[in-house]
TORKOL-4160 file (C-alpha; in steps of 0.2 Angstrom, whole numbers, padded with zeros to 4 digits, m for minus):
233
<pt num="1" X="0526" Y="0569" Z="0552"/>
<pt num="2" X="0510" Y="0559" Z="0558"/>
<pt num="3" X="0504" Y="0544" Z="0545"/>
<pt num="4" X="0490" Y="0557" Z="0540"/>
<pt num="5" X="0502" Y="0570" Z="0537"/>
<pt num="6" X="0514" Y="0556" Z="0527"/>
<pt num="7" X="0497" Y="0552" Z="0518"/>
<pt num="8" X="0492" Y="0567" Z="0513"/>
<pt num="9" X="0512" Y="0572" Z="0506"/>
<pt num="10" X="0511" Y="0558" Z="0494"/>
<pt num="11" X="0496" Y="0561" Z="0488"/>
<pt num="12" X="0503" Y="0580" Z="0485"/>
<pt num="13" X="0518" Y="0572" Z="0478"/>
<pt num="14" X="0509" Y="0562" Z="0465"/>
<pt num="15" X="0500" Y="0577" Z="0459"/>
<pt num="16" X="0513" Y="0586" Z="0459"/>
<pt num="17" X="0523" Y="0574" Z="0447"/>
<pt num="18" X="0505" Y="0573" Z="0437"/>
<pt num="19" X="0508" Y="0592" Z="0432"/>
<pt num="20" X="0524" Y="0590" Z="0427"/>
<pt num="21" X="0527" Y="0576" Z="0419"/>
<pt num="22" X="0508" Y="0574" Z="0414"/>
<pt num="23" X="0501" Y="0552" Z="0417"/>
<pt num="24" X="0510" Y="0536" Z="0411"/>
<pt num="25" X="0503" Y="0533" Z="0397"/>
<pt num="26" X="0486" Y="0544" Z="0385"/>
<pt num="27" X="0477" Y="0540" Z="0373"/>
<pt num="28" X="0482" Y="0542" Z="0355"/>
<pt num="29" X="0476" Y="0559" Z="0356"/>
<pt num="30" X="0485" Y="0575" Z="0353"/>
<pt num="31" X="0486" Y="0585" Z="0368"/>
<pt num="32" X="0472" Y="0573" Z="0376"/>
<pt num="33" X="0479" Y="0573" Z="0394"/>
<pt num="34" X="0477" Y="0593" Z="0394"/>
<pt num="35" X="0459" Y="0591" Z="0386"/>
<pt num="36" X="0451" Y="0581" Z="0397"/>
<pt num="37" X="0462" Y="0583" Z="0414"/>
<pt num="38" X="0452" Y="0596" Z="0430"/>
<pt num="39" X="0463" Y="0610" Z="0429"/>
<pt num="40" X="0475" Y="0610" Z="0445"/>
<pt num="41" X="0468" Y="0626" Z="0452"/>
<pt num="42" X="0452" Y="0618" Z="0452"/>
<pt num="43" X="0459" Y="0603" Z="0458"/>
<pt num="44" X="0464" Y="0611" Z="0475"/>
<pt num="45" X="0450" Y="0622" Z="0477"/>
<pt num="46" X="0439" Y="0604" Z="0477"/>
<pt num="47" X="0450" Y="0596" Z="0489"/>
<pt num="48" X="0448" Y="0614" Z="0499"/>
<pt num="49" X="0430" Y="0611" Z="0497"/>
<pt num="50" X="0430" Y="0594" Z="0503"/>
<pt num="51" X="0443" Y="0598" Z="0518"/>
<pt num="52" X="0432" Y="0612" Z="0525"/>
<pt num="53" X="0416" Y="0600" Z="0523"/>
<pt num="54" X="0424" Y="0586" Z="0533"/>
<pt num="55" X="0420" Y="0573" Z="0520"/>
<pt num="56" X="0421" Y="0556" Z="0523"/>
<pt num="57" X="0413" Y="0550" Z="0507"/>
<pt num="58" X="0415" Y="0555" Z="0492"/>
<pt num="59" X="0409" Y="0548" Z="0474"/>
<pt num="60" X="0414" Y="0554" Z="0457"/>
<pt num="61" X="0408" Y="0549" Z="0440"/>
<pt num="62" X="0421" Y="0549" Z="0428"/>
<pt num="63" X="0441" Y="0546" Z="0432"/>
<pt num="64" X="0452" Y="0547" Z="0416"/>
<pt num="65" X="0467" Y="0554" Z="0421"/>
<pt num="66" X="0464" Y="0554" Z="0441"/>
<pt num="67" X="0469" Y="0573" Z="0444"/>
<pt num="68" X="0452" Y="0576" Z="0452"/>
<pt num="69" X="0454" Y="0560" Z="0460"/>
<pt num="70" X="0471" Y="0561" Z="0467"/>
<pt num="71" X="0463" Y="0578" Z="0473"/>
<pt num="72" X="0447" Y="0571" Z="0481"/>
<pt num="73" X="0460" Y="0557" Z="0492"/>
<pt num="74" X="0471" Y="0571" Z="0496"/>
<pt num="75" X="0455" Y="0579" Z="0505"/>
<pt num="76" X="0451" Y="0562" Z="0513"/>
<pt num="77" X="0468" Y="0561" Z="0519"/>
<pt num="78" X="0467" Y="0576" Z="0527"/>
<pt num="79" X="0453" Y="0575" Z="0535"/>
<pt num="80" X="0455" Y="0558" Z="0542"/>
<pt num="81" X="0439" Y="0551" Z="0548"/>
<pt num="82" X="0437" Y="0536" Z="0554"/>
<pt num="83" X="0432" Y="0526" Z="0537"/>
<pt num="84" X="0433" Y="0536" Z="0521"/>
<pt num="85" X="0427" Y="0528" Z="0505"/>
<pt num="86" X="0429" Y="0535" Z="0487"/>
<pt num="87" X="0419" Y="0527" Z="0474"/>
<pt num="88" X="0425" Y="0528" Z="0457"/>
<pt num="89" X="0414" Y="0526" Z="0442"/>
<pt num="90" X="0422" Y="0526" Z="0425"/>
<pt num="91" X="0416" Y="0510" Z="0414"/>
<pt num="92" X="0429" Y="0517" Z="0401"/>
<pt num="93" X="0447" Y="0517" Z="0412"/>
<pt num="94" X="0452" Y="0502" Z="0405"/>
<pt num="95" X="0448" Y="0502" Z="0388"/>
<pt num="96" X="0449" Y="0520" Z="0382"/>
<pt num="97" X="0464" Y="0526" Z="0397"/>
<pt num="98" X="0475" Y="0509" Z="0398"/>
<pt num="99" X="0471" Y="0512" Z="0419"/>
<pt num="100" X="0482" Y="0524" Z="0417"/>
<pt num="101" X="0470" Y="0535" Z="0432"/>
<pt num="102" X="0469" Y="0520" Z="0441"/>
<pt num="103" X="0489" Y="0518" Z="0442"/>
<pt num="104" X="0491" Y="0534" Z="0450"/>
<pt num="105" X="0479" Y="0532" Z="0461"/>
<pt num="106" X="0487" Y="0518" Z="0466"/>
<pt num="107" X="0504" Y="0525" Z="0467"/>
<pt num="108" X="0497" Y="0535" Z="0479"/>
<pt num="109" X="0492" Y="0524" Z="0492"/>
<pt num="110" X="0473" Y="0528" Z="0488"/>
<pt num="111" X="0469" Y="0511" Z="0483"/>
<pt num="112" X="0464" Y="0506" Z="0503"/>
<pt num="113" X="0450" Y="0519" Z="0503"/>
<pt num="114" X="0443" Y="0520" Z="0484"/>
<pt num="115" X="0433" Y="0507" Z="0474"/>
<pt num="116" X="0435" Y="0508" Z="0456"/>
<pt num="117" X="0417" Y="0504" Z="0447"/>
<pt num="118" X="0418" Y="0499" Z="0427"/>
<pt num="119" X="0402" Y="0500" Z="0424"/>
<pt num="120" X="0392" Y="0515" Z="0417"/>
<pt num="121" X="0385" Y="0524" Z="0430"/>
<pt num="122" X="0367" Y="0523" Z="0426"/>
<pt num="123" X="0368" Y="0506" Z="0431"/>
<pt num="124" X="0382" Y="0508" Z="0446"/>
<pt num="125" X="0372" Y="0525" Z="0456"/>
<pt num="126" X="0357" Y="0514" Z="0455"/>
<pt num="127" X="0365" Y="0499" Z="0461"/>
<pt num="128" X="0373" Y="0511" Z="0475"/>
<pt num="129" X="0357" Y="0517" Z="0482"/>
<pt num="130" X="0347" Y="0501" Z="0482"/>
<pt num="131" X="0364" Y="0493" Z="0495"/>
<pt num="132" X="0361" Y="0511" Z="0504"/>
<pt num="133" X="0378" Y="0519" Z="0501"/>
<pt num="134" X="0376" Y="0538" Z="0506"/>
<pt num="135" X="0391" Y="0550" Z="0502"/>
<pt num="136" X="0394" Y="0566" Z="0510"/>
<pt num="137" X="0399" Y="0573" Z="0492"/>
<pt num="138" X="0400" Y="0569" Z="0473"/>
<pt num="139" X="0411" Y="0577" Z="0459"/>
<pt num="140" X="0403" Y="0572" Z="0442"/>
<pt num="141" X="0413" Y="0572" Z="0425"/>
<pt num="142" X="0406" Y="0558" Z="0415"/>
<pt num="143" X="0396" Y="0559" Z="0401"/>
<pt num="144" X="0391" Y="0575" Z="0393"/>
<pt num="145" X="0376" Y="0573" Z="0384"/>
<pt num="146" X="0362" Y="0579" Z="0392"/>
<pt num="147" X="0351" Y="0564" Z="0395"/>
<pt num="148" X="0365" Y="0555" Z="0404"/>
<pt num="149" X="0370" Y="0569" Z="0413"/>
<pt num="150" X="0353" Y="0572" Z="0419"/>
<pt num="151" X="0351" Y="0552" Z="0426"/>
<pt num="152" X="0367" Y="0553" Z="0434"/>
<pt num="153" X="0363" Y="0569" Z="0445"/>
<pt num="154" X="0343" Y="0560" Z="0447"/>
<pt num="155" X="0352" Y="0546" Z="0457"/>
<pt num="156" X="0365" Y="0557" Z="0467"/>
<pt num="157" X="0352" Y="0566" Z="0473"/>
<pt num="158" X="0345" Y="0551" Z="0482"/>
<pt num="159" X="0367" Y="0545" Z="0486"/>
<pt num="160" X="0372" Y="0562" Z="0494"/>
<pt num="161" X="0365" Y="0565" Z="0511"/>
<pt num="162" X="0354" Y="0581" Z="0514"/>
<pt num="163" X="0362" Y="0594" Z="0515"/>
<pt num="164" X="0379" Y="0586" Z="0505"/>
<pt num="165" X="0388" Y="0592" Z="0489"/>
<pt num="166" X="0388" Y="0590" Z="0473"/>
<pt num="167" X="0401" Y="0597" Z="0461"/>
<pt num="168" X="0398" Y="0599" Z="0445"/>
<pt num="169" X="0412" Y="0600" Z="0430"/>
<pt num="170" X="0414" Y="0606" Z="0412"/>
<pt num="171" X="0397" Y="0617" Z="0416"/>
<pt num="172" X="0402" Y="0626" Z="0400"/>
<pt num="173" X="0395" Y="0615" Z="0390"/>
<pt num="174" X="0376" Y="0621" Z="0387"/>
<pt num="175" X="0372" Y="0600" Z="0388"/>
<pt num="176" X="0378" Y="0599" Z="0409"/>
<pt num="177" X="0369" Y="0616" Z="0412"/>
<pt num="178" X="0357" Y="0613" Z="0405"/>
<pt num="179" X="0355" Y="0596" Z="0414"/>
<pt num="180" X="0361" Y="0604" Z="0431"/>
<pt num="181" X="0348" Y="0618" Z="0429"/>
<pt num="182" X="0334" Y="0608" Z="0432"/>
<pt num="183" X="0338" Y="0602" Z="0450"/>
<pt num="184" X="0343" Y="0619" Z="0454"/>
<pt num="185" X="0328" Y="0628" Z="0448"/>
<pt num="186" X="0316" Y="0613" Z="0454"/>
<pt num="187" X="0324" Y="0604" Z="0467"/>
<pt num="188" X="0331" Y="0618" Z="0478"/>
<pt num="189" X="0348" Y="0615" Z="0475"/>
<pt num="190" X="0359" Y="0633" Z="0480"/>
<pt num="191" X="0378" Y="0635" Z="0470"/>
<pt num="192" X="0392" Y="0639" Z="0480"/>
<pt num="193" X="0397" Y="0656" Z="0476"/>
<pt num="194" X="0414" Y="0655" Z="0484"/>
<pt num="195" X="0420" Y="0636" Z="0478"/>
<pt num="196" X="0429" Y="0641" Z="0463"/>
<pt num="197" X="0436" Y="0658" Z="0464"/>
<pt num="198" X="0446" Y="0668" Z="0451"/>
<pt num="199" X="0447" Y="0669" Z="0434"/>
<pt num="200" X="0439" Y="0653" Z="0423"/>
<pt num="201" X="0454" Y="0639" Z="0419"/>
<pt num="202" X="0453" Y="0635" Z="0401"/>
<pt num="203" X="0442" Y="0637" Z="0386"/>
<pt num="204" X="0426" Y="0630" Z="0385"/>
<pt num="205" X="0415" Y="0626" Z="0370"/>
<pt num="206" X="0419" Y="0637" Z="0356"/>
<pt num="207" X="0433" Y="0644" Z="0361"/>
<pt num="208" X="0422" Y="0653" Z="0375"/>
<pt num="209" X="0430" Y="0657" Z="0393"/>
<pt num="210" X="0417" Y="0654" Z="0406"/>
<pt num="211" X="0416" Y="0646" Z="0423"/>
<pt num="212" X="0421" Y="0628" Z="0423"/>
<pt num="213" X="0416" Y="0619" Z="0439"/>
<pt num="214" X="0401" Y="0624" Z="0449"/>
<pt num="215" X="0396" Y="0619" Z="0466"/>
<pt num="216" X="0381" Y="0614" Z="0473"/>
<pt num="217" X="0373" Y="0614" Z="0491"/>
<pt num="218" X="0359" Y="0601" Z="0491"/>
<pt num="219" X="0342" Y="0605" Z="0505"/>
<pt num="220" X="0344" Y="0601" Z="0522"/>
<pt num="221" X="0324" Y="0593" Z="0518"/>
<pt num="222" X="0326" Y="0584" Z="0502"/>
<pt num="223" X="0306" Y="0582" Z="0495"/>
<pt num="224" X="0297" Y="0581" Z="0478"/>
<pt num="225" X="0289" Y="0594" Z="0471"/>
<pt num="226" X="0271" Y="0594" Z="0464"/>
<pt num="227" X="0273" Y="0592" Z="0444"/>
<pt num="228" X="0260" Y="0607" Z="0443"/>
<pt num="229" X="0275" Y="0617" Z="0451"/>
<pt num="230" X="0287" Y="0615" Z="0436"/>
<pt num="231" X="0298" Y="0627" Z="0432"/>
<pt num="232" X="0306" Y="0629" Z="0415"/>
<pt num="233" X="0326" Y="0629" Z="0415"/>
């Protein structure tokens, strides 16, 4: 097996032992780890996503438990270009998680290509643009109020090149539509339609099944749109 392929297998391996035998340590929480953990469908159909995009930089906003993040270095292994970075933001890993995620992404070899951030991430995606870090992708699954939500796609939009992803979770939740809706109906962003087939993982908000993780392509020509052109969302 090449030292991509070994790379690859032990990020699978630490997945796979993340399923079964669920993290190291969660908060005092019943049934937090299954709350707040990307299903493992999901998981694999973002590492798919990022595979078949040949992504070399990916940054996600949020890392609790690490299953999407263990997922995202999977794809980087995979793909194998010549410098893959991952840029964790997640000011709350240590105080709230015990770096539990952090752990297994270090169990997994990760830690050479990702960059945990502790630092909320409307202060970290600022601070990212202005040192002119461009990410072929983001995942985002921080904060789900609306406000913050809504800043944190504001500044990817300006991270991930044209053209790039940006994947959206728990879009359930009427907050992160809502938030999300605004740069699709205004900004020319396009969802995926294929990216998470299948039936929804999990229940949403109220107990309702719904699609969880969304998609999106972002324009090949980003550009700003005249505020007389707004469109409600």
């Amino acid at each position: 097996m090449t030292n991509t392929g070994e790379r690859a297998a032990r990020v699978r391996e630490v997945r796979r032992r993340l399923v079964r035998d669920g993290p190291p340590r969660t908060r005092n929480q019943e049934g937090d780890f299954e709350t707040v953990t990307v299903p493992e469908r999901h998981c694999d159909q973002l590492r798919d996503l990022l595979i078949a995009e040949e992504a070399e930089t990916v940054v996600e906003v949020g890392l609790a438990y690490a299953s999407s993040a263990l997922a995202i270095g999977e794809a980087l292994a995979t793909v194998d270009r010549p410098d893959p970075r991952h840029i964790i933001i997640d000011p709350f890993q240590e105080r709230e998680f015990s770096n539990a995620g952090w752990d297994l992404v270090c169990s997994a070899g990760l830690q050479t290509i990702a960059t945990l951030i502790a630092t909320p991430s409307s202060l970290a995606l600022p601070q990212l643009l202005t040192e002119g870090f461009v990410a072929d992708a983001a995942f985002v699954d921080g904060s789900h109020r609306f406000h913050e939500v809504f800043v944190d796609l504001y500044f990817l939009r300006k991270v991930v090149r044209p053209g790039g992803l940006v994947v959206i979770d728990d879009d359930w939740w009427p907050s992160v539509h809502t938030a999300v809706r605004y740069y699709e109906r205004n900004l020319g962003w396009t969802v995926i339609p294929d990216a998470f087939p299948g039936e929804p993982a999990g229940v949403g908000p109220k107990g309702n099944h719904g699609a969880r993780c969304k998609a999106y392509r972002l324009p090949d020509t980003p550009s700003e749109p005249s505020f007389e052109d707004f469109r409600a969302f």
